[in-house]
C-alpha positions in Angstrom: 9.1 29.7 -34.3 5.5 28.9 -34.5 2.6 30.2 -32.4 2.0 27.1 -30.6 5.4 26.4 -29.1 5.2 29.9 -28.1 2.1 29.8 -25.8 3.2 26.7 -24.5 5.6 28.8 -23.0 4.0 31.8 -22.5 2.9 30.7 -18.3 6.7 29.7 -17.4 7.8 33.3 -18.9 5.2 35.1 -17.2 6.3 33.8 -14.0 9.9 34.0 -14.6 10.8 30.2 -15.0 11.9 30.1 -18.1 14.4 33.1 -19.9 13.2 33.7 -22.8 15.0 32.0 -25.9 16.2 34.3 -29.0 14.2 32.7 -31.3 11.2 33.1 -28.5 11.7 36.9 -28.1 12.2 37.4 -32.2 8.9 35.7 -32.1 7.4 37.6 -29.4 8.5 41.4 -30.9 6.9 40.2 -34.7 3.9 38.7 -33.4 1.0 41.0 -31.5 -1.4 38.2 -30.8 1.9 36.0 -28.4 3.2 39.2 -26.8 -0.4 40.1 -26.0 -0.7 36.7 -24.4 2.6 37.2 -22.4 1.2 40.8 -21.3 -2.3 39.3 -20.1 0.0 36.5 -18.6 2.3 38.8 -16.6 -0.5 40.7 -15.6 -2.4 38.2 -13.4 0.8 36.9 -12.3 1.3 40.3 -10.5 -1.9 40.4 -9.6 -2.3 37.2 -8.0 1.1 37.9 -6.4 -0.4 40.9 -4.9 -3.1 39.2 -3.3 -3.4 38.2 0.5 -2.3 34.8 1.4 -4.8 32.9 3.8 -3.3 31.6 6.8 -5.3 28.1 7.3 -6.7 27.8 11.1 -3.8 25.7 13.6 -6.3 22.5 13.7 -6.4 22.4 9.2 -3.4 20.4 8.7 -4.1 17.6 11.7 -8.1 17.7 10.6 -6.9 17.0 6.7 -4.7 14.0 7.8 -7.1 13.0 9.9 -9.7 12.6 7.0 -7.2 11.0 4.7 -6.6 7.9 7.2 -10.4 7.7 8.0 -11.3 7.7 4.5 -7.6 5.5 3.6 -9.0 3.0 6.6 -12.4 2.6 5.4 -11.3 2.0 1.7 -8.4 -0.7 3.4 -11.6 -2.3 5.5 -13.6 -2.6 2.6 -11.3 -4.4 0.5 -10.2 -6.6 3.7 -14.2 -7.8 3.8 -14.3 -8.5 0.0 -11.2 -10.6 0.1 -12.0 -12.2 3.5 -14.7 -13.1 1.9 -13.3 -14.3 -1.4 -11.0 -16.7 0.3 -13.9 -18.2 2.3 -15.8 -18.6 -0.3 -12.4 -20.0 -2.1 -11.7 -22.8 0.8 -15.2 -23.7 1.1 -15.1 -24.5 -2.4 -11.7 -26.3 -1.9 -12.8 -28.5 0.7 -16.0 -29.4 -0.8 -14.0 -30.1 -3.8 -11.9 -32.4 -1.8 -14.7 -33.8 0.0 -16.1 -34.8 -3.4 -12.9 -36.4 -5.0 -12.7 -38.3 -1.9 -15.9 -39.5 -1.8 -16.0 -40.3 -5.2 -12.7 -42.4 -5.5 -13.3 -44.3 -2.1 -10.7 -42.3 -0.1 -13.1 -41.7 3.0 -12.4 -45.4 3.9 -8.6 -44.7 3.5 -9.2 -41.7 5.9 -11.1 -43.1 8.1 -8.3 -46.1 8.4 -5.6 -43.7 9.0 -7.4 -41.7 11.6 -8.2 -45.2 13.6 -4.5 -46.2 13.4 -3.6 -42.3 14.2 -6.0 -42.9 17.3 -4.5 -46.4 18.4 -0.5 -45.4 17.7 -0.7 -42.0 19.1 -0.8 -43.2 22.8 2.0 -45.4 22.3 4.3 -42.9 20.8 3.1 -40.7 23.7 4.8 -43.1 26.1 7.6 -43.6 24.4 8.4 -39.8 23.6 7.3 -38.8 27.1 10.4 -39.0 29.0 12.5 -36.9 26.8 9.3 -34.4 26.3 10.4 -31.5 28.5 13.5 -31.5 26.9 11.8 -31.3 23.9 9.5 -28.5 24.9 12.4 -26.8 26.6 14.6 -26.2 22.9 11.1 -25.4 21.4 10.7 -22.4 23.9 14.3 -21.5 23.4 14.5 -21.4 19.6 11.0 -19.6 19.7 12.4 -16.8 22.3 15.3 -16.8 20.3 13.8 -16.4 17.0 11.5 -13.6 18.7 14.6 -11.7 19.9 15.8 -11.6 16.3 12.5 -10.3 14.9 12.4 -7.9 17.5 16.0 -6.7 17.1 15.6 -6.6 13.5 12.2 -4.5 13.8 13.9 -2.3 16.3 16.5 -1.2 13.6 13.9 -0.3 10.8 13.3 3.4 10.7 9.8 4.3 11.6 7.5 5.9 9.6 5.4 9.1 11.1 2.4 10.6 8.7 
């Protein structure tokens, strides 16, 4: 066995982790400079073993958490603004893009067609809906309330999680 493999181990046998191999120990009785190693090793361990374990103040854990969502929340609101912003700046080019196409290929007429027939045939489907319209409205409210119930239910059953 080589010197290397042996002081790669030389922490995890000072502290007990690891039992020494034969092959680790033949090393370790022929070789002065890895048993010296393990010896300076051993020592600390015992020493740092021996010394007094500071008890953090009741308020350290909550402060530390504390500090890790403020700095976790301002990190999350920075990258909210830079994609907010990114998708603004994404749609305006979008609808300017549109804008453009349409302008270009004579589509604002077509547009402005369809909203004027929109605007003359809405009033007339109005009427002819409007009897049967709180019936409508009624199984809209329904499936919404029962599609809320669900979600509820369903969020009800997930385990939460506590920091």
């Amino acid at each position: 066995m080589r010197c290397e493999e042996v002081q790669d181990l030389v922490e995890a046998l000072a502290e007990g982790d690891v039992g020494p191999r034969a092959e680790v120990g033949a090393h370790l009785r022929t070789c002065v400079h890895c048993s010296a190693s393990l010896s300076r090793a051993r020592q600390i361990d015992r020493r740092l073993r021996a010394l007094p374990v500071p008890v953090p103040p009741p308020t350290f854990t909550a402060a530390v958490v504390r500090r890790t969502r403020s700095i976790r929340w301002e990190s999350e609101q920075r990258f909210d603004w830079w994609f907010n912003t990114a998708m603004a700046i994404a749609l305006t080019i979008i609808g300017v893009g549109v804008w453009g196409v349409m302008h270009v290929t004579g589509l604002t007429a077509v547009t402005v067609g369809t909203a004027d027939f929109l605007g003359r045939s809405l009033p007339a489907l109005y009427e002819r809906v409007k009897p049967e319209l709180g019936l409508y409205l009624t199984a809209s409210a329904l499936v919404i309330g029962a599609l809320g119930v669900w979600w509820w239910l369903e969020r009800a059953g997930e385990p939460r999680q506590t920091a």
